[in-house]
N, C-alpha and C positions, 0 to 999 in steps of 0.2 A: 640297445646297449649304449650308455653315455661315455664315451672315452674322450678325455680332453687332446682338443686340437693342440696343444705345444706339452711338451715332457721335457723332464730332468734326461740327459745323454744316457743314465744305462738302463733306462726304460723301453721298451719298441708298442707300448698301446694295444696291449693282447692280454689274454688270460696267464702267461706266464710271468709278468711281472709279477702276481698275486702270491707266484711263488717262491720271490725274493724276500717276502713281509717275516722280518723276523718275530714271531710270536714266543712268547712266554706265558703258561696259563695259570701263571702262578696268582695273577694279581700286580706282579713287580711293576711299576712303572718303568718304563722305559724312555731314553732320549732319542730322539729325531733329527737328525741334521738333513735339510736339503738345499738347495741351489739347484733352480732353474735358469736358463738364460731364454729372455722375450725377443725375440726381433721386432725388429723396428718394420713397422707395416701390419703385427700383430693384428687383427682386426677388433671393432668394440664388439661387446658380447662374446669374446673368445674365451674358452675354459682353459685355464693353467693348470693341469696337477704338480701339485707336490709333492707329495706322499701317497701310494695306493696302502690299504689296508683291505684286512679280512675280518668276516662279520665277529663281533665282541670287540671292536676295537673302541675306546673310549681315550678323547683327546683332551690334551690340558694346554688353552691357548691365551697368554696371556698378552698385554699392549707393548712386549717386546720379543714378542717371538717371531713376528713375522716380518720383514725387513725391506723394502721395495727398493729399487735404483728409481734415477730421473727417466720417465719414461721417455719423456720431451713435451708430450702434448698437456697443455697447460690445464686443459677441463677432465683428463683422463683421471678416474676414480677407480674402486678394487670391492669387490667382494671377497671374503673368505668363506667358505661352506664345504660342502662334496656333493659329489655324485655317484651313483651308486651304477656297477659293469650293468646289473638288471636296474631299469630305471620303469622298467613296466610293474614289475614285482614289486619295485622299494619307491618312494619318494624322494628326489634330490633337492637339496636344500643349500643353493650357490650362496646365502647370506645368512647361516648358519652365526658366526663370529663375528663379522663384520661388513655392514652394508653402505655401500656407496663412500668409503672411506679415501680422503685424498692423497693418502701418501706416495700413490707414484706420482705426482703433477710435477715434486721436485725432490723426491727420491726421501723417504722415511718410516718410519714403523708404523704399522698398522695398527690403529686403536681399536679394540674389541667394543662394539654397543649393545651386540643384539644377544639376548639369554637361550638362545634353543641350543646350539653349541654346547650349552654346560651340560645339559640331561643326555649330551648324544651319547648310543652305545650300539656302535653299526648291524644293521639287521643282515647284510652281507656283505661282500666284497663289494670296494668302488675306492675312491682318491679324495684328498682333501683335496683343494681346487682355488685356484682366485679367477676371479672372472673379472676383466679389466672392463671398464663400462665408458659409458659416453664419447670415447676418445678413443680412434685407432695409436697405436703407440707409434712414438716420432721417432723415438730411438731402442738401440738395443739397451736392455736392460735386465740387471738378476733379480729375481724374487728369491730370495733364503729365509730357513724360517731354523729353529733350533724350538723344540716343543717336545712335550710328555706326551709318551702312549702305553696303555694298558690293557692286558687283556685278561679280564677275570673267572675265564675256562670255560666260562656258559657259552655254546655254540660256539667255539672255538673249532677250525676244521686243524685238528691236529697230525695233519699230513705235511703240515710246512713248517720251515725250517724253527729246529726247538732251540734255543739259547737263551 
């Protein structure tokens, strides 16, 4: 099971967050707001989540949706991607959106480079994720991000919450 080591506060890193994921199976898109806070000592290669979702989830992330603070460390870079709770079963993909991008070094939006992101359409449950690289983080710092999700009822587990 892949659970990122730092969460958003009304997260705890279990199978129940899965069942906060407001799903709609209509197709609607939907908007995302989150805000995580990184402490400072974060380690490099630590996973971020942002967002958990459940399988059918399909994201729209453009070069201002994702928002870094100053992390402090001047070489510290970011992945966006996910990972999926089974990472035995599904393949996780930490540079899914964006790979090795510099916007926490002095705090700004994440430019989307890499195309696998656009086709994604989650095979199960897991978290969109940034994985801070090369640099432990110097300072505390938020990752927000405000993004599209949809879910267009194929493999939808329709036990969670409908709106």
């Amino acid at each position: 099971m892949t659970t990122p080591s730092v969460l958003p506060v009304q997260y705890a890193g279990n199978y129940k967050d899965f069942l906060k994921v407001k799903v709609g199976n209509t197709g609607a898109a939907r908007v995302v707001v989150a805000a995580v806070s990184v402490p400072s000592g974060t380690a490099a290669d630590a996973i971020v989540g942002l967002v958990p979702f459940v399988k059918g989830a399909r994201f729209v992330i453009g070069d201002k949706s994702v928002h870094c603070g100053n992390f402090g460390a001047a070489g510290t870079t970011i992945n966006i991607g996910y990972v999926y709770e089974d990472n035995v079963t599904y393949t996780n993909d930490v540079d899914a959106w964006a790979s090795a991008n510099t916007a926490p070094a002095a705090g700004g939006f994440v430019t989307v480079d890499e195309i696998e992101g656009l086709s994604f359409v989650a095979a199960g449950n897991g978290w969109l994720t940034a994985q801070l690289l090369t640099s432990a983080a110097d300072a505390t710092a938020n990752i927000t991000c405000n993004l599209v999700v949809a879910y267009d009822g194929i493999g939808v587990n329709n036990s969670n919450n409908q709106s």
